[in-house]
PDB file of the backbone (N, CA, C, O) and the ligand in Angstrom, with CONECT records:
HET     ZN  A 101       1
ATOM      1  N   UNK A   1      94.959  24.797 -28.011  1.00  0.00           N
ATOM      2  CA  UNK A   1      93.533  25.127 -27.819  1.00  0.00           C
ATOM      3  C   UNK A   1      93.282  26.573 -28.231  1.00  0.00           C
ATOM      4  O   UNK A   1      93.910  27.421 -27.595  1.00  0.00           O
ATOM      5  N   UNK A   2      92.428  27.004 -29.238  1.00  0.00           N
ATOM      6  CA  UNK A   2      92.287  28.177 -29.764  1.00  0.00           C
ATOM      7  C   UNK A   2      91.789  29.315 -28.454  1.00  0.00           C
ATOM      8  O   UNK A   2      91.074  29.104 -27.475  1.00  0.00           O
ATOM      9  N   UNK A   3      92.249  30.132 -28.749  1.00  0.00           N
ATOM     10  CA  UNK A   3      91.567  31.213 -27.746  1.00  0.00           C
ATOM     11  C   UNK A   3      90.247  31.906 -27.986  1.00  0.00           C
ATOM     12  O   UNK A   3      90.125  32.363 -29.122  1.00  0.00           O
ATOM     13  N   UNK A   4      88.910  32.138 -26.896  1.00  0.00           N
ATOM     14  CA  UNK A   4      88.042  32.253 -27.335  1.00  0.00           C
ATOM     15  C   UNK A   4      88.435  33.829 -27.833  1.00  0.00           C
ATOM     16  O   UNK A   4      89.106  34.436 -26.998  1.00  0.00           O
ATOM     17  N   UNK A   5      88.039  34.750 -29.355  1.00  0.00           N
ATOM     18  CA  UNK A   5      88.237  36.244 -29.653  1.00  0.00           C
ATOM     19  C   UNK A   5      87.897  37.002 -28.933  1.00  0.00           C
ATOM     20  O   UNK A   5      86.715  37.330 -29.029  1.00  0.00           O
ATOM     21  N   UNK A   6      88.460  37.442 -28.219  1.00  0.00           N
ATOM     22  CA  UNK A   6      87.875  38.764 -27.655  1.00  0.00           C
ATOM     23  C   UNK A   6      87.600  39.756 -28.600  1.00  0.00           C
ATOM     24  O   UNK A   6      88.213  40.024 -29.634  1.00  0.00           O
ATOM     25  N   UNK A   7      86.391  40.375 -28.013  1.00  0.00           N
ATOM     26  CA  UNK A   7      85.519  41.789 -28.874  1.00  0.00           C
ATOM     27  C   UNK A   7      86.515  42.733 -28.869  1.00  0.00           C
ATOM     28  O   UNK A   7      86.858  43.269 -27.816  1.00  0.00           O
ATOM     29  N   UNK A   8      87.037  43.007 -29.960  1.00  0.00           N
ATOM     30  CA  UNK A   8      87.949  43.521 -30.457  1.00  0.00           C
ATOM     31  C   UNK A   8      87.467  45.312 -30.316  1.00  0.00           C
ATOM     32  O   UNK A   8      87.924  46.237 -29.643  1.00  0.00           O
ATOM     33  N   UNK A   9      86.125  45.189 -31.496  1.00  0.00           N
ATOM     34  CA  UNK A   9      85.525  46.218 -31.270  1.00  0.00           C
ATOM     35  C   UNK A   9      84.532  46.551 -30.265  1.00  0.00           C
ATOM     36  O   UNK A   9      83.713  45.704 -29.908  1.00  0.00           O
ATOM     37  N   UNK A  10      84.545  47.801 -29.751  1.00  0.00           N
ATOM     38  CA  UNK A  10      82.963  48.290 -29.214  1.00  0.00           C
ATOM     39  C   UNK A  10      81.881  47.929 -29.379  1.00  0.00           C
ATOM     40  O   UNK A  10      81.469  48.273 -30.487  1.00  0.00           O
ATOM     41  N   UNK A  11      81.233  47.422 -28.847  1.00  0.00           N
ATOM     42  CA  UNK A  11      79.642  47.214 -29.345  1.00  0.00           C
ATOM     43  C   UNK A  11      78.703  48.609 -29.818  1.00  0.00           C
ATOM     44  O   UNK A  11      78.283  49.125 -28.783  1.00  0.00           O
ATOM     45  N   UNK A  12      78.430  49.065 -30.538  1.00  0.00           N
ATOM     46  CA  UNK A  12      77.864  50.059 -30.995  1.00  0.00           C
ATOM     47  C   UNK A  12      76.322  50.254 -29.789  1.00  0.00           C
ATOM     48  O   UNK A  12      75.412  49.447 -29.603  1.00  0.00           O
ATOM     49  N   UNK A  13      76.530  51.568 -29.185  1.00  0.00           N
ATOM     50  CA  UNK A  13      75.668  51.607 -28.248  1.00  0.00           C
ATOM     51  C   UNK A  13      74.082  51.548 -29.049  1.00  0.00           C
ATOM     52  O   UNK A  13      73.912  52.230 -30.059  1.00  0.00           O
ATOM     53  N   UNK A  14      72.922  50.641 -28.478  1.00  0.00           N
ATOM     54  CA  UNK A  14      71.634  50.942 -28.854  1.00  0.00           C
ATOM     55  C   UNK A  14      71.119  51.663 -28.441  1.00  0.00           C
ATOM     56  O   UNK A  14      71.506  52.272 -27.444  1.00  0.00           O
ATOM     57  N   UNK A  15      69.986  51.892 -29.074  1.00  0.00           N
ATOM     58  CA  UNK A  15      69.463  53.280 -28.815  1.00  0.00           C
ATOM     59  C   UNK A  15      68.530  53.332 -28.065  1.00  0.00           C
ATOM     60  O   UNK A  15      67.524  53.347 -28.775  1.00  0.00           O
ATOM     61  N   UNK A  16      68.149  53.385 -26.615  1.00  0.00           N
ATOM     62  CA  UNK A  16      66.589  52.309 -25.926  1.00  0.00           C
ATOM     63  C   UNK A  16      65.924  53.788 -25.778  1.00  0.00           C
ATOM     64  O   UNK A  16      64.806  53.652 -25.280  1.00  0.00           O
ATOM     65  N   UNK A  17      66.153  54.820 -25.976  1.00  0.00           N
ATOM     66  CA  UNK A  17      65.663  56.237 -25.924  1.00  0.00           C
ATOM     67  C   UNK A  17      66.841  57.216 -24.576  1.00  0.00           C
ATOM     68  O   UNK A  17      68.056  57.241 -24.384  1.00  0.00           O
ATOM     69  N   UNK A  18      65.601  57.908 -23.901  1.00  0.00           N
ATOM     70  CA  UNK A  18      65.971  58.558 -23.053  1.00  0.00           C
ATOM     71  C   UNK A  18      65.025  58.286 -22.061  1.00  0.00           C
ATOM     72  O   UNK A  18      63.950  57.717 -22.247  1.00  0.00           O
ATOM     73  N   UNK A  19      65.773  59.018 -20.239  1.00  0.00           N
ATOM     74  CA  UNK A  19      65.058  59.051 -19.484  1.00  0.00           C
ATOM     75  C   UNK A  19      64.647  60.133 -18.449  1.00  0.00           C
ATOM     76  O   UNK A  19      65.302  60.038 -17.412  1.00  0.00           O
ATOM     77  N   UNK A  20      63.806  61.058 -18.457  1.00  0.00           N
ATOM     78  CA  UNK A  20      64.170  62.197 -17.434  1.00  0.00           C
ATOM     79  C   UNK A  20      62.881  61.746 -16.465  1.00  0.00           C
ATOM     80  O   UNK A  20      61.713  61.391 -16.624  1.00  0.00           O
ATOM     81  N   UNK A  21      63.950  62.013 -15.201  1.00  0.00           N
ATOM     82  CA  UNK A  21      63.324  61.628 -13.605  1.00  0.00           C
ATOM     83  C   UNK A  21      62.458  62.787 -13.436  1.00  0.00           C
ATOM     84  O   UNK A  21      62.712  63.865 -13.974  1.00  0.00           O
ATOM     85  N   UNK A  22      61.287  62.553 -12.588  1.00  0.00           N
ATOM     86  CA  UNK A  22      60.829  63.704 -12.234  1.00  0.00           C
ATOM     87  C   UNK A  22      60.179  63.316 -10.835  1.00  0.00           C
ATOM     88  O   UNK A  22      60.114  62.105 -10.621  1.00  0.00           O
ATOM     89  N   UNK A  23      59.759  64.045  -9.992  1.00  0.00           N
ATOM     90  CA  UNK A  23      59.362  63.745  -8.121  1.00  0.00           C
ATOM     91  C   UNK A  23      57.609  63.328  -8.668  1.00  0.00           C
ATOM     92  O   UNK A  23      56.835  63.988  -9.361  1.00  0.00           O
ATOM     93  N   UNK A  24      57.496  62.401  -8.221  1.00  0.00           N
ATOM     94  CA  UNK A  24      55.847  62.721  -8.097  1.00  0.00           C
ATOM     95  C   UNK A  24      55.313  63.078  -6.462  1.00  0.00           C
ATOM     96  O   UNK A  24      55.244  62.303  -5.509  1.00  0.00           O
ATOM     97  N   UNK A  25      55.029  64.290  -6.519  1.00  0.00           N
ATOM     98  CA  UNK A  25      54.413  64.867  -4.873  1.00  0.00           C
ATOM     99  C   UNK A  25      53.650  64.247  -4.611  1.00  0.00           C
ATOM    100  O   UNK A  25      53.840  63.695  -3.527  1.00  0.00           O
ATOM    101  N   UNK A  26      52.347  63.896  -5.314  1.00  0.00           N
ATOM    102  CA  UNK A  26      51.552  62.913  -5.168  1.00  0.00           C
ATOM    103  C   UNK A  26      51.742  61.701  -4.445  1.00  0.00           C
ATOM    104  O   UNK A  26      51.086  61.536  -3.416  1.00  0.00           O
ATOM    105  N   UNK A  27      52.520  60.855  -4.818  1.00  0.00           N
ATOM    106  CA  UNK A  27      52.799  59.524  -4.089  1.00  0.00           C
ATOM    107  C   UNK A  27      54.022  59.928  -3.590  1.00  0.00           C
ATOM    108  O   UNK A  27      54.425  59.031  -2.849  1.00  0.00           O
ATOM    109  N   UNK A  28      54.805  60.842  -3.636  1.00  0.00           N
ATOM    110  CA  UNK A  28      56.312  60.539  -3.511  1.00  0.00           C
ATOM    111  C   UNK A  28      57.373  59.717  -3.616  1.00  0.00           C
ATOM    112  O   UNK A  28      58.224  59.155  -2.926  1.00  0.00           O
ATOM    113  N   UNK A  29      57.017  59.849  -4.719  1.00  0.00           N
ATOM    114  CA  UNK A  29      57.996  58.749  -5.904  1.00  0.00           C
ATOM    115  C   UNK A  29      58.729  59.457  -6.843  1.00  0.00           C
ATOM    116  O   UNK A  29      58.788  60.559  -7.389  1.00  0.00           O
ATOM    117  N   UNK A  30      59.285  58.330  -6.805  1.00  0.00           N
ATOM    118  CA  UNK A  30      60.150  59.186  -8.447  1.00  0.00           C
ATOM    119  C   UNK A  30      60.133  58.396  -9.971  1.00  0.00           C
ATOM    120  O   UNK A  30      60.719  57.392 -10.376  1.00  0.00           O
ATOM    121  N   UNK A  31      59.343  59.177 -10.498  1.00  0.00           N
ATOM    122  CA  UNK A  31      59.000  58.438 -11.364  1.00  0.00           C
ATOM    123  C   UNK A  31      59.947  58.905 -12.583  1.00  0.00           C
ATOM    124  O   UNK A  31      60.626  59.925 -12.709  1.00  0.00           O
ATOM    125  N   UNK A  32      59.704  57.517 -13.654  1.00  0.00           N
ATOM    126  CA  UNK A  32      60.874  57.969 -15.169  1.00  0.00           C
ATOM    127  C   UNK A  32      59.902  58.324 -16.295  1.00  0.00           C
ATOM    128  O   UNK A  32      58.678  58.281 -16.171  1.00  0.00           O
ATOM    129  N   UNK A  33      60.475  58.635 -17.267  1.00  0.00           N
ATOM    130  CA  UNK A  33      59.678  59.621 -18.294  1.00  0.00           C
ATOM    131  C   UNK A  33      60.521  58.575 -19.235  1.00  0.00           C
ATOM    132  O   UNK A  33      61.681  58.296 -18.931  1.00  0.00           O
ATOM    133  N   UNK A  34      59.957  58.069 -20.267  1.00  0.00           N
ATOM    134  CA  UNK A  34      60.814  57.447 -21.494  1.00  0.00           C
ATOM    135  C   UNK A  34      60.595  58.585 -22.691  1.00  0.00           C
ATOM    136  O   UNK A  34      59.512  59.015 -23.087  1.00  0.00           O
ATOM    137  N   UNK A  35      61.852  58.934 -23.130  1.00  0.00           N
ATOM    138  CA  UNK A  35      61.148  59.709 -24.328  1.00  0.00           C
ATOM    139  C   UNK A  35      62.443  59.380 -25.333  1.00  0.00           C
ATOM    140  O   UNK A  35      63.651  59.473 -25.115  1.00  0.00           O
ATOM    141  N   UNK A  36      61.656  58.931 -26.603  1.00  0.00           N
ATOM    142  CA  UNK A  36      62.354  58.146 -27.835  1.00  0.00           C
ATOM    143  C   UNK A  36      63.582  59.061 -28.489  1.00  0.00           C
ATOM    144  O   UNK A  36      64.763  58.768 -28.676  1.00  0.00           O
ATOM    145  N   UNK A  37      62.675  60.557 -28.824  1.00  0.00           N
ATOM    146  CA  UNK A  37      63.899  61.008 -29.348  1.00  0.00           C
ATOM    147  C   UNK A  37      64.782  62.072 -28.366  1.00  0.00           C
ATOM    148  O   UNK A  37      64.452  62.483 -27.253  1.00  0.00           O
ATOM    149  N   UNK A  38      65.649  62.295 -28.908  1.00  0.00           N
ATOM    150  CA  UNK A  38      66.803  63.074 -27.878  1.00  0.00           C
ATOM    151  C   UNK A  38      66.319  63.822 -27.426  1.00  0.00           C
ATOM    152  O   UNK A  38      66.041  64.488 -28.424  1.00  0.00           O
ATOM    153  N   UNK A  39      65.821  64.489 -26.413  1.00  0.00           N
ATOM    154  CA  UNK A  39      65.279  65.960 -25.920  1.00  0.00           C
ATOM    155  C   UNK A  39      66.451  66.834 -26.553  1.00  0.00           C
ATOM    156  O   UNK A  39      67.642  66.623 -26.783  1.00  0.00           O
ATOM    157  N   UNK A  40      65.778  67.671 -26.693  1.00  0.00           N
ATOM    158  CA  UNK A  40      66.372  69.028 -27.228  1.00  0.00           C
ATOM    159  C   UNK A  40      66.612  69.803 -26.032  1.00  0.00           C
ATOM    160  O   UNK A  40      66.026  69.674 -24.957  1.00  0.00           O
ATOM    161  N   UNK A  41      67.838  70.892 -26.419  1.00  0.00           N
ATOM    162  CA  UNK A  41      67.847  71.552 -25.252  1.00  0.00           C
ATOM    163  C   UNK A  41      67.118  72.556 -24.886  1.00  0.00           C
ATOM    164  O   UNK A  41      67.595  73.560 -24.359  1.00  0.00           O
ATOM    165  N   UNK A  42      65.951  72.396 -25.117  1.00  0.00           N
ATOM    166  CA  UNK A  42      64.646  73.180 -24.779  1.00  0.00           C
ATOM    167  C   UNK A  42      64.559  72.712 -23.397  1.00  0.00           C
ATOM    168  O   UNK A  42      64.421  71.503 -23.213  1.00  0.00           O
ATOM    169  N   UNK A  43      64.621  73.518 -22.391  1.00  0.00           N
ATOM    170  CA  UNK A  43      64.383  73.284 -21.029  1.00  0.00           C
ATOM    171  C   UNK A  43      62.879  73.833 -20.433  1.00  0.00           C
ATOM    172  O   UNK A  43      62.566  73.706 -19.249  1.00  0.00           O
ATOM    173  N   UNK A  44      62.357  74.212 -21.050  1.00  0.00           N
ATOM    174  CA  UNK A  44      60.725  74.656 -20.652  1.00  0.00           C
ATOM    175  C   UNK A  44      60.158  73.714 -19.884  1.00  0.00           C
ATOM    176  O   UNK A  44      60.665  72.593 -19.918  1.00  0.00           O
ATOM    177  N   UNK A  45      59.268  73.896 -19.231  1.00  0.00           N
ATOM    178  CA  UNK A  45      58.500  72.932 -18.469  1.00  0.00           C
ATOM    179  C   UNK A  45      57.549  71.886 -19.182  1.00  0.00           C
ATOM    180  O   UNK A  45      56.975  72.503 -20.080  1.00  0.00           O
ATOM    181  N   UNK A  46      57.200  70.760 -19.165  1.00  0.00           N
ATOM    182  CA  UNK A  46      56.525  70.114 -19.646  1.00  0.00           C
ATOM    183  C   UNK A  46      55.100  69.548 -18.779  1.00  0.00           C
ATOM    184  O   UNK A  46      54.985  69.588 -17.554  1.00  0.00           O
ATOM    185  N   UNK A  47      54.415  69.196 -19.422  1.00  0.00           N
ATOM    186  CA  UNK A  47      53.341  68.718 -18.217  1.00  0.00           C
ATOM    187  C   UNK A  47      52.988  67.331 -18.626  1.00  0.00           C
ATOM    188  O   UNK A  47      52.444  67.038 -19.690  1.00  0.00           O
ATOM    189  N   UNK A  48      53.390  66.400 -17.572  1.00  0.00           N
ATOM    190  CA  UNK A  48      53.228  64.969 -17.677  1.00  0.00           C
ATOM    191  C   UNK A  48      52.120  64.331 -16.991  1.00  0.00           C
ATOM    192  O   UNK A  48      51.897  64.384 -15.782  1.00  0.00           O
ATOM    193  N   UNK A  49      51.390  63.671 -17.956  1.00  0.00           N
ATOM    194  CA  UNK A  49      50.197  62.993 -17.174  1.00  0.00           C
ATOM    195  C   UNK A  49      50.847  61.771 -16.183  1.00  0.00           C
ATOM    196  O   UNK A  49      51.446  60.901 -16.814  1.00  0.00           O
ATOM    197  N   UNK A  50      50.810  61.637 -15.008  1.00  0.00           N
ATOM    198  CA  UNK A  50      51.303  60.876 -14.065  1.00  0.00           C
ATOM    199  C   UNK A  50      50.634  59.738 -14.042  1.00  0.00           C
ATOM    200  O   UNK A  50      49.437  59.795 -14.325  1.00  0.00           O
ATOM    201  N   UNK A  51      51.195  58.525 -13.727  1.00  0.00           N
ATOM    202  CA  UNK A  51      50.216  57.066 -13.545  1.00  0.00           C
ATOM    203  C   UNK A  51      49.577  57.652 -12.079  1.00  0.00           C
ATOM    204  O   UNK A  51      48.791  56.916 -11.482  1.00  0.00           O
ATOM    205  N   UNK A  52      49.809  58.549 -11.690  1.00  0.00           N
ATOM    206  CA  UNK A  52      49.267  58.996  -9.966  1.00  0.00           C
ATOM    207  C   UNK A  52      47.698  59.267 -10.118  1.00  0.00           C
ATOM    208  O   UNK A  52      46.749  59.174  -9.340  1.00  0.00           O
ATOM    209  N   UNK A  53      47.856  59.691 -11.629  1.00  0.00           N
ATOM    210  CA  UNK A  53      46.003  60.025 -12.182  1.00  0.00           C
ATOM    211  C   UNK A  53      46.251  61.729 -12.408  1.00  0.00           C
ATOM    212  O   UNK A  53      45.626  62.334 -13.278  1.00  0.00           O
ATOM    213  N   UNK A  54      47.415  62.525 -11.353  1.00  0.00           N
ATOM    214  CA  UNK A  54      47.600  63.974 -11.711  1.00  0.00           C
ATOM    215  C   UNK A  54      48.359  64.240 -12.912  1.00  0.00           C
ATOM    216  O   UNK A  54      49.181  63.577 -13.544  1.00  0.00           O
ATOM    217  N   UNK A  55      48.006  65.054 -13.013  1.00  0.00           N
ATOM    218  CA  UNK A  55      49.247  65.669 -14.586  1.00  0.00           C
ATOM    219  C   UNK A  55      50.174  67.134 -13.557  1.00  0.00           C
ATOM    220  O   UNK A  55      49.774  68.126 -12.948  1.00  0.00           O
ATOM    221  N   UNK A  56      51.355  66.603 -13.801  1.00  0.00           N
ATOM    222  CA  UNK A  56      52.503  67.061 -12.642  1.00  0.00           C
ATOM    223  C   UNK A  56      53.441  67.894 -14.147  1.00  0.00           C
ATOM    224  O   UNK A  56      53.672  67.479 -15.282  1.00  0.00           O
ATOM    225  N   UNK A  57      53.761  69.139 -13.474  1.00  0.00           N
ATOM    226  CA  UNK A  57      54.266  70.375 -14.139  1.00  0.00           C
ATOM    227  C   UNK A  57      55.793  70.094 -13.644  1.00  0.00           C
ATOM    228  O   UNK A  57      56.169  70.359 -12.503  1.00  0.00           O
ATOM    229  N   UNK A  58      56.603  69.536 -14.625  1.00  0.00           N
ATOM    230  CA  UNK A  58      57.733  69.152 -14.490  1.00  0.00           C
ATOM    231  C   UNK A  58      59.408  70.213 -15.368  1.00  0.00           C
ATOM    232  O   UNK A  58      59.536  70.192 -16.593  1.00  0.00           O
ATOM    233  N   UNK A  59      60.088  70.727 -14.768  1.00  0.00           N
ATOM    234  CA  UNK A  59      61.107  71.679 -15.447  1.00  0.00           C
ATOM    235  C   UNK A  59      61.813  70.487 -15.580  1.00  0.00           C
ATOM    236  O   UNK A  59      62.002  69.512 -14.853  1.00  0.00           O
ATOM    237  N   UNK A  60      62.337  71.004 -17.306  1.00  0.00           N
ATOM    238  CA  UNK A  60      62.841  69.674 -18.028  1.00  0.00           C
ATOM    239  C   UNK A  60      64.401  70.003 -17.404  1.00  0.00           C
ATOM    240  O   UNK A  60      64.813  71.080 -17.834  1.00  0.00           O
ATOM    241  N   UNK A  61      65.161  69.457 -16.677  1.00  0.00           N
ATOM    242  CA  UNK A  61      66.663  69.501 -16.462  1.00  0.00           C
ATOM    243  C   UNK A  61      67.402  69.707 -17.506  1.00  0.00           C
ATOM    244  O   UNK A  61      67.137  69.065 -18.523  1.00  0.00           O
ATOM    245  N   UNK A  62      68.406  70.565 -17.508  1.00  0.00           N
ATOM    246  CA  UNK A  62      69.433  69.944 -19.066  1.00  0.00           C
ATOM    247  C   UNK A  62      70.321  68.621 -18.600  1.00  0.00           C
ATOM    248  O   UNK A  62      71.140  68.099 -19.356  1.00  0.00           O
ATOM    249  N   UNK A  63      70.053  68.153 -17.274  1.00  0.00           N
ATOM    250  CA  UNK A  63      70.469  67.425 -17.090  1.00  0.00           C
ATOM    251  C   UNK A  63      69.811  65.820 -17.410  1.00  0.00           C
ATOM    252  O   UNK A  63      68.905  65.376 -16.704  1.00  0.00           O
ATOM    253  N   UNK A  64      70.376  65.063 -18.521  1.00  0.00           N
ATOM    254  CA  UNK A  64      69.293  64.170 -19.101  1.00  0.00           C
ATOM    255  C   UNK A  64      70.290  62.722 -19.728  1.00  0.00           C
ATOM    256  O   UNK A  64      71.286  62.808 -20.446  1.00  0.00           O
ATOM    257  N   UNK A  65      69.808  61.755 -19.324  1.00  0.00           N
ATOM    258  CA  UNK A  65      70.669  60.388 -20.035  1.00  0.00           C
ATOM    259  C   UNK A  65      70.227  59.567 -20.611  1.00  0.00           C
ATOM    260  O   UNK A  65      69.073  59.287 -20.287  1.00  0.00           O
ATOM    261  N   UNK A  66      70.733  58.908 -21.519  1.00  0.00           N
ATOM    262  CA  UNK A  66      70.147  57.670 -21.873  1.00  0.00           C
ATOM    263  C   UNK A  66      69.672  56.497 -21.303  1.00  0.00           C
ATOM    264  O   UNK A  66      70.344  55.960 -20.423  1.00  0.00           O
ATOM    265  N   UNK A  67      68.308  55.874 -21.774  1.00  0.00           N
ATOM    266  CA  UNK A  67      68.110  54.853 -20.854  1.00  0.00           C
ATOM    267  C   UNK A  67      68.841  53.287 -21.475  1.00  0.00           C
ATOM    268  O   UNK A  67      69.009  52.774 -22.582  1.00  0.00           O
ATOM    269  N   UNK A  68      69.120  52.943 -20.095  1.00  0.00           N
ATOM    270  CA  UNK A  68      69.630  51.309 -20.228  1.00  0.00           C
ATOM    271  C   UNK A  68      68.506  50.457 -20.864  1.00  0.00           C
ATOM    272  O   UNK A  68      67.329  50.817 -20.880  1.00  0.00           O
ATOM    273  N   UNK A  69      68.965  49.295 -21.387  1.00  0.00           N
ATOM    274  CA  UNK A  69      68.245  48.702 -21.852  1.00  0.00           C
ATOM    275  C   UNK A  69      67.005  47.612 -21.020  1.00  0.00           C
ATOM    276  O   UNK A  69      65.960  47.064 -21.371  1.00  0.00           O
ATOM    277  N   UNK A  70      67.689  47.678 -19.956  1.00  0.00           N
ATOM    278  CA  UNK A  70      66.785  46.861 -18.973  1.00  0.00           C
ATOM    279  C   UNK A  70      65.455  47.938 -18.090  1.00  0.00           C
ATOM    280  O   UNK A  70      64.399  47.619 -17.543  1.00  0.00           O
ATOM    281  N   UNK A  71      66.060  49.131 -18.270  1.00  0.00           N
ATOM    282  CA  UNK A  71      65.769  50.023 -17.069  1.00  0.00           C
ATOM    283  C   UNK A  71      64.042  50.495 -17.212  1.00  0.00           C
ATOM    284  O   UNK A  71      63.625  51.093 -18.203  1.00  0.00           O
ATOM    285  N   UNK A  72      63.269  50.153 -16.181  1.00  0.00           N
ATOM    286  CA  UNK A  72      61.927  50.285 -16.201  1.00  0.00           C
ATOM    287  C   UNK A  72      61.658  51.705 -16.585  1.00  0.00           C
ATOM    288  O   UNK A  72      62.671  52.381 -16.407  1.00  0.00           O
ATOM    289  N   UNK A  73      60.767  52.316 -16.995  1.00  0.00           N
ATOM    290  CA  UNK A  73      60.133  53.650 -17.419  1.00  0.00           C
ATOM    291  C   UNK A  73      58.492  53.154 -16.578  1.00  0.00           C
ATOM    292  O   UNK A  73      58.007  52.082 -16.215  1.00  0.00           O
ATOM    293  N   UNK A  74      57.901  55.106 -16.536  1.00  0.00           N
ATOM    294  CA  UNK A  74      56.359  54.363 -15.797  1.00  0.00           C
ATOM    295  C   UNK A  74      55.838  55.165 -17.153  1.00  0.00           C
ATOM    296  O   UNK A  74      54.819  54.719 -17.680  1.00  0.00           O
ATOM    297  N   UNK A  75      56.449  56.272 -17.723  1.00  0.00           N
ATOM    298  CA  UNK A  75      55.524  56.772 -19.113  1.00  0.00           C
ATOM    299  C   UNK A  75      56.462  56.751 -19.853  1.00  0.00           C
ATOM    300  O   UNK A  75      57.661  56.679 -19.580  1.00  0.00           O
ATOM    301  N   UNK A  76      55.768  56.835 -21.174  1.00  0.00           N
ATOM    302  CA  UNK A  76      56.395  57.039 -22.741  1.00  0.00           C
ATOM    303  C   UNK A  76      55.882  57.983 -23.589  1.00  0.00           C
ATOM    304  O   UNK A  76      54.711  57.894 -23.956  1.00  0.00           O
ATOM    305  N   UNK A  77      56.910  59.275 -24.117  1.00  0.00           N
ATOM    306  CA  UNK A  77      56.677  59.633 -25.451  1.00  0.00           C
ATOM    307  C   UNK A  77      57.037  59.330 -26.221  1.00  0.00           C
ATOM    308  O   UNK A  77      57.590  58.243 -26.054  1.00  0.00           O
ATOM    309  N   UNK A  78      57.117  59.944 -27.870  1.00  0.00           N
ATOM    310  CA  UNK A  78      57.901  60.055 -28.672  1.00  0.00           C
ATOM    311  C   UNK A  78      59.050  61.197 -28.454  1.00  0.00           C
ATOM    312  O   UNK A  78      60.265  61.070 -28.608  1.00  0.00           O
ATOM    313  N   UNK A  79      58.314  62.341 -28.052  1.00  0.00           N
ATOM    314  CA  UNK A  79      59.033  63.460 -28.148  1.00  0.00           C
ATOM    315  C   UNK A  79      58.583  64.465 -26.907  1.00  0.00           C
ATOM    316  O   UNK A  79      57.439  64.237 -26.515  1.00  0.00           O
ATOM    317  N   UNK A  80      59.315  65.597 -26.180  1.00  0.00           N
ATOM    318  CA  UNK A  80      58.545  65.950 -25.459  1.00  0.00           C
ATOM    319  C   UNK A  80      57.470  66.922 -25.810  1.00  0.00           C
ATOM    320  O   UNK A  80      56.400  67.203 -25.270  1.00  0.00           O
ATOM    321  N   UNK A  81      57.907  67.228 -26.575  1.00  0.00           N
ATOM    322  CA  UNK A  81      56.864  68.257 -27.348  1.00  0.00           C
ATOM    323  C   UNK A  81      55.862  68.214 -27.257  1.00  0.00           C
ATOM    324  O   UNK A  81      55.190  69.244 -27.218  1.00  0.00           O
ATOM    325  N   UNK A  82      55.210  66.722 -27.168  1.00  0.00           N
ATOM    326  CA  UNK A  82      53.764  66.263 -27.131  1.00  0.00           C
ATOM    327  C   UNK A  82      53.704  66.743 -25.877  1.00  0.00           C
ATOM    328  O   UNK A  82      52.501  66.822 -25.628  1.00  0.00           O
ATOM    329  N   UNK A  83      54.436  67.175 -24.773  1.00  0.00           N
ATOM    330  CA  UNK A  83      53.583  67.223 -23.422  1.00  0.00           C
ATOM    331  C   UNK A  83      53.779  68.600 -23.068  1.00  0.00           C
ATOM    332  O   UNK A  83      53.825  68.940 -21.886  1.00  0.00           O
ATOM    333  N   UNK A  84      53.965  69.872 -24.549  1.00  0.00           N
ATOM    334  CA  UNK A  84      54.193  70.778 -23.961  1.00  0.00           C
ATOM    335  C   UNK A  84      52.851  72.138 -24.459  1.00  0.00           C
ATOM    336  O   UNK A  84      52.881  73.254 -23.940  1.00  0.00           O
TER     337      UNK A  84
HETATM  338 ZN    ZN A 101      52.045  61.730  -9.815  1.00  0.00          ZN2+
END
């Protein structure tokens, strides 16, 4: 009986963007930020319009990961730039 192949190789990771957390004071939540391309290590503050209805003054972490492919986001950029 043949053996089923095991994946020999890695699956080449996809690319679903990025995600940086930020507090919303407002509701007190924590909401995710989707942003497509890599943040740069520009750590400046950004200002994100919140689904809360506020636009919340957020310091970008250098601390930052990729998002999973399943993993919910509540906003989306392209880049952060747009929110700076
Ligand atoms: Zn908010």
């Amino acid at each position: 009986m043949p053996q089923p192949r095991r994946a020999g190789k890695r699956k080449e990771p996809q690319d679903f963007g990025w995600v940086i957390s930020f507090g919303c004071k407002t509701t007190g939540t924590l909401r995710r930020l989707k942003v497509d391309t890599a943040p740069s290590s520009d750590t400046s503050p950004i200002e994100v319009p919140c689904p809360c209805g506020e636009t919340h003054r957020v310091t970008v972490s250098p601390y930052r990961r990729r998002r999973a492919a399943d993993e919910p986001f509540d906003l989306e950029v392209k880049s952060l730039d747009e929110l700076r």
